[in-house]
Residue, then its C-alpha position, 0 to 999 in steps of 0.5 A: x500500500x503507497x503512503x498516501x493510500x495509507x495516510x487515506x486510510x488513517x485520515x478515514x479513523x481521524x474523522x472517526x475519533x472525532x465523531x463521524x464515519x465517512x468510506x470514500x474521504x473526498x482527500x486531494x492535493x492542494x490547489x492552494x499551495x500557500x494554505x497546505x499540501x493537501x485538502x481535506x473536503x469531507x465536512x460538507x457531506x458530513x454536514x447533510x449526513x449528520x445534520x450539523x454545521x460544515x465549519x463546526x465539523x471541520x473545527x472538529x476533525x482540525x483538532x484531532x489532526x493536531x494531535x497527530x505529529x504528521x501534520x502540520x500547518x492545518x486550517x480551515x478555508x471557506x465553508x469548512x475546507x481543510x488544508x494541512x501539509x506534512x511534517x518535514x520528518x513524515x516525509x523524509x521518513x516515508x521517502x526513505x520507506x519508497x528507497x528501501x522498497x519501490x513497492x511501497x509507492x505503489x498501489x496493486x490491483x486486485x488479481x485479474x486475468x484480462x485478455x488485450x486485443x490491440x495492434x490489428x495490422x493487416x497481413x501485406x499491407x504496411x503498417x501505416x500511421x494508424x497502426x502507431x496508436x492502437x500498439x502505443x496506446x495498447x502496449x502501455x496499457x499492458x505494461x501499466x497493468x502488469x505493473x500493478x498486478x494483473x494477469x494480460x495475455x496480449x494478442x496482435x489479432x493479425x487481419x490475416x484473411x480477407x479481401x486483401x488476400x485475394x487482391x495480392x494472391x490475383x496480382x501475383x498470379x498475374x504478374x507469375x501466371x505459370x507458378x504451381x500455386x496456381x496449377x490445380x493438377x499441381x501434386x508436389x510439394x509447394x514447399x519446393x517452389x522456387x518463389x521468393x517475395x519480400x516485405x518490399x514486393x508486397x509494399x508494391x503489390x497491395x497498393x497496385x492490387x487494390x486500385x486494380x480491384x477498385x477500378x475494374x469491376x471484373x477485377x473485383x469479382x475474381x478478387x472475391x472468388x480467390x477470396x471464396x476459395x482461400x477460405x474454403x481451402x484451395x490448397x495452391x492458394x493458402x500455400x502461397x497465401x502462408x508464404x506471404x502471411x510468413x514475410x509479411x508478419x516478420x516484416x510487422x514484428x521488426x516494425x513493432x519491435x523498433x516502438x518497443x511492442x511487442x505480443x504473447x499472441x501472434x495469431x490472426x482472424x483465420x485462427x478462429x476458423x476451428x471454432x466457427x461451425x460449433x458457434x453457428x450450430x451452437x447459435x442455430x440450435x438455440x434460435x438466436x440467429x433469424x434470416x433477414x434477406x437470405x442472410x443470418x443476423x442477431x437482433x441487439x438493439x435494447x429498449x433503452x436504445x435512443x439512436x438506431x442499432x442495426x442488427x449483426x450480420x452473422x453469416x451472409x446471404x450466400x452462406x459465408x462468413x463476415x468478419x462479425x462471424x470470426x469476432x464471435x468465434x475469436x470471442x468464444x476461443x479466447x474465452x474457452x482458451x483462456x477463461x480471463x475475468x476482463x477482454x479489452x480491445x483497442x482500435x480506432x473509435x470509428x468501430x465503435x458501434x460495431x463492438x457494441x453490437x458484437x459485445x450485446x450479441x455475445x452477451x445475449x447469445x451467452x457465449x460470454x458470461x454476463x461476469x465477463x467484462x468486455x471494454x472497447x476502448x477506441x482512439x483517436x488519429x494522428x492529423x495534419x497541420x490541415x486537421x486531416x488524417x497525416x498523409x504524405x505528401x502526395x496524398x497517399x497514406x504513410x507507412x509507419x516506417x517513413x514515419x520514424x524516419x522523418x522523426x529520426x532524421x529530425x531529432x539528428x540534426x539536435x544531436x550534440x556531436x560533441x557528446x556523441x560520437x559519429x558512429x552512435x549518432x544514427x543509432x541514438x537519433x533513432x531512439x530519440x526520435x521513436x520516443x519523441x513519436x511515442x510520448x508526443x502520441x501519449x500526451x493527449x487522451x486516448x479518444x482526443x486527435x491531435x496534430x503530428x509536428x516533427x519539430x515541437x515533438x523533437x524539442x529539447x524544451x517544454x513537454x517532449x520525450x526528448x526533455x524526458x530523456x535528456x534528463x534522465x540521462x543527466x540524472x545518471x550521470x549525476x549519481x555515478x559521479x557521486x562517491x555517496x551509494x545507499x543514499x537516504x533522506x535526512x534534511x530538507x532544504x526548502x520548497x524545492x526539494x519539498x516539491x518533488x518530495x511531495x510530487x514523489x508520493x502522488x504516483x500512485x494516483x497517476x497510475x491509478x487513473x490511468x488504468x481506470x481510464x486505459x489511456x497514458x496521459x495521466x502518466x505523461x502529465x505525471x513524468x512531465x510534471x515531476x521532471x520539471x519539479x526535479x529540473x529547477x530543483x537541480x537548477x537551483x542548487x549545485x548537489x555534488x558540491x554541497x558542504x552540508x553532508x546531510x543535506x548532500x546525501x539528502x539531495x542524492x537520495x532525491x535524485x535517485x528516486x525520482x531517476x528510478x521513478x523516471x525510469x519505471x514510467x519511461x518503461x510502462x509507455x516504452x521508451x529507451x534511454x540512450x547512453x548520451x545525447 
């Protein structure tokens, strides 16, 4: 339990001692700096429950408070709100608690087993700028879970069949008629093909495919068929369909793994096909499904519905499956598999209809227990200066891999060359500018869109990745020019070092609210605002050459709690330090 969970619970018997109960204490820092730490708002809620006068109750509980040689500069503001701060001895004593045991500052949930779908990148097709959200976003996520105690099986749900399947398959075979894949008298083994493809071939092919598909009519309709036939198991197709899905899912991992993400589960849409025929038996026997024009769907809309809510289309008119059908069956194997007590999915908000009928349809069918939480969690794009989804510049969408790129190069023409050396540069100008991309596309809440500026993001100033790690890095090189190891906290100077004290114990409500709300923006604002406190702290005060040995010691210990808190937050939204920049 973090101290200030603690202080929480021990406030809650103050307010008994003095004559009232209260569960849920409304306790908050301080707006006010001038009149205390902290706030304490309960008196007017306990002045409804028991009929008595705000500022009499506040009178009240102040004078138990005082008894207790925690607190200090207690008072009372307005109708009955009370400030008061800590003891500078409380709050050297509950730092050295969070030196001795890093734990002590964090609060862990309650054991649960939660099943993350996040990632979504589609077999052939390169990632592009969409795809930075959903594995940033859902990757800090987990790792924020993690980090406070529950159980997260993650799974990248690859987009691994499909009509972009029959786009690729029908290029290649138009541009390779005479390969075996497409020889229906072909007996050999496909394994034996001389056929190679790149993740290069591929970034020509899908684009080229697709506008032939769009444009030509006829073009669509075999597009369809070799679709058809893929998921039905024509064996010249999937063999060739498995080479590609082989180069294409390498190349996607290289690109996750470069933004710090990476999956326990690589598995696709076509992995729930095994499952599809029990869902639909399962559905049919129990009548859920009813024919609407030669298709099946499950009626979802609810009386307390205000606007429309279509029903789900389970399987198509012509008797297939639709991607509503390999939901359904992915929902039912993961559930089966894994038996998680929570199942979160993040993509982009405008599939958010579209998971609510598939989350009432589950529900209603019982496929999902009604105890197992599904979450939608949507957000938002990366825009334009013209407010528009990022393009390139001439139009067309841009792959992820240009986009770290651009970062790279701009962050390298802010290396200090005097500090690093030639050969590091790239390597060091790519970590910072894939960090500078990550905690730029954190900073706003989840849903919130937001403009992509290469040259704010990539700044030294001011609220950026960049800034976060400049100073973490001057941090550490800080602490190994120093002779004191183990160091504690003994003194207090003053209100700067008081502030990053203090800032020190608010952690926990930062992770806390960003869990509640699945989204890092909290612990963005959070770093940000500690570093800042830390960095005009070390601005005002030459620690290495303090005389006071105490207060030297005192400063040390400061410095490398609010390092190791850095960098366990630097580590949940997954950003790598380099040595020097």
């Amino acid at each position: 339990m973090s101290i200030l969970k603690s202080l929480k619970e021990d406030l809650k018997k103050i307010l008994k001692e003095s004559g009232y109960e209260e569960d849920n204490i409304i306790f908050t820092v301080s707006q006010r700096k001038d009149l205390g730490d902290y706030q304490l708002n309960d008196a007017m809620s306990l002045a409804k429950k028991y009929h008595e006068n705000p500022k009499e109750i506040a009178e009240k509980i102040t004078e138990t408070m005082k008894k207790d040689d925690r607190f200090t500069n207690i008072n009372i503001a307005g109708p009955g709100f009370i400030n008061f701060s800590l003891t500078d001895k409380y709050l050297i004593d509950s730092l050295n608690k969070i030196i001795d045991n890093f734990e002590n500052n964090i609060d862990k949930e309650k054991k649960k087993k939660i099943f993350m779908d996040y990632g979504g990148a589609n077999i052939a097709k390169t990632l592009h700028v969409g795809h930075l959200r959903s594995a940033n976003i859902g990757e800090g996520v987990k790792r924020l879970a993690r980090s406070l105690g529950y159980d997260v099986i993650s799974d990248v749900h690859f987009g691994d069949i499909g009509r972009q399947s029959g786009m690729v398959i029908k290029e290649i075979k138009e541009e390779h008629p005479n390969l075996p894949y497409f020889d229906e008298n072909y007996k050999g083994d496909y394994s034996e093909v001389d056929f190679k493809i790149t993740s290069d071939d591929l970034g020509r092919i899908y684009p080229l495919a697709n506008k032939k598909a769009k444009e030509d009519e006829e073009n669509m309709k075999e597009v369809v068929e070799i679709t058809r036939q893929l998921e039905e198991g024509n064996r010249g197709y999937n063999a060739l369909w498995n080479k590609i899905k082989e180069v294409s899912i390498e190349d996607i991992k290289g690109v996750y793994k470069e933004i710090n993400t990476t999956f326990d589960l690589y598995e696709g849409e076509s992995d729930c096909y095994p499952y599809i025929p029990e869902v639909l038996d399962y559905l049919r026997k129990n009548n859920y499904l009813r024919k609407s024009e030669d298709a099946e769907v499950i009626d979802v809309k609810e009386e307390s519905d205000k606007e429309p809510m279509p029903p789900l289309v389970v399987v198509k008119s012509n008797g297939g499956a639709l991607y509503a059908t390999r939901e359904l069956a992915t929902l039912y194997s993961r559930i089966k598999r894994f038996n998680p007590d929570e199942i979160w999915y993040f993509t982009d908000m405008r599939q958010a209809l579209y998971f609510e009928q598939v989350f009432r349809a589950a529900k209603k069918t019982k496929l999902v227990e009604e105890d197992t939480y599904l979450g939608f969690y949507g957000f938002g794009t990366m825009n334009g200066e013209d407010g528009k989804p990022f393009k390139t510049r001439d139009g067309g969408v841009m792959s992820l891999k240009e986009l770290i790129n651009i970062m790279t190069e701009k962050t390298k023409e802010r290396i200090n060359r005097d500090i690093v050396k030639e050969d590091k540069v790239d390597e060091t100008a790519r970590k910072i500018g894939i960090a500078a991309l990550k905690y730029a596309d954190l900073i706003p809440y989840r849903e919130t869109d937001y403009i992509f500026n290469p040259e704010n993001f990539t700044s030294l100033d001011g609220k950026t990745g960049p800034y976060l790690l400049y100073s973490v890095i001057r941090m550490r090189s800080l602490l190994s020019k120093s002779d004191i190891k183990d160091a504690k906290m003994k003194k207090l100077n003053g209100k700067e070092d008081r502030k990053v004290m203090l800032e020190i114990l608010n952690l926990p409500d930062a992770l806390t609210k960003s869990l509640k709300i699945k989204s890092l923006n909290e612990l963005t604002d959070y770093i940000y605002r500690l570093t800042s406190a830390y960095n005009s702290f070390y601005n005002s005060n030459i620690i290495l050459k303090e005389e006071d040995s105490a207060l030297k010691e005192s400063w040390l210990a400061l410095t490398k709690l609010v390092y190791d808190t850095n960098m366990y937050i630097l580590n949940i939204i997954g950003l790598d330090v380099p040595e020097k920049m």
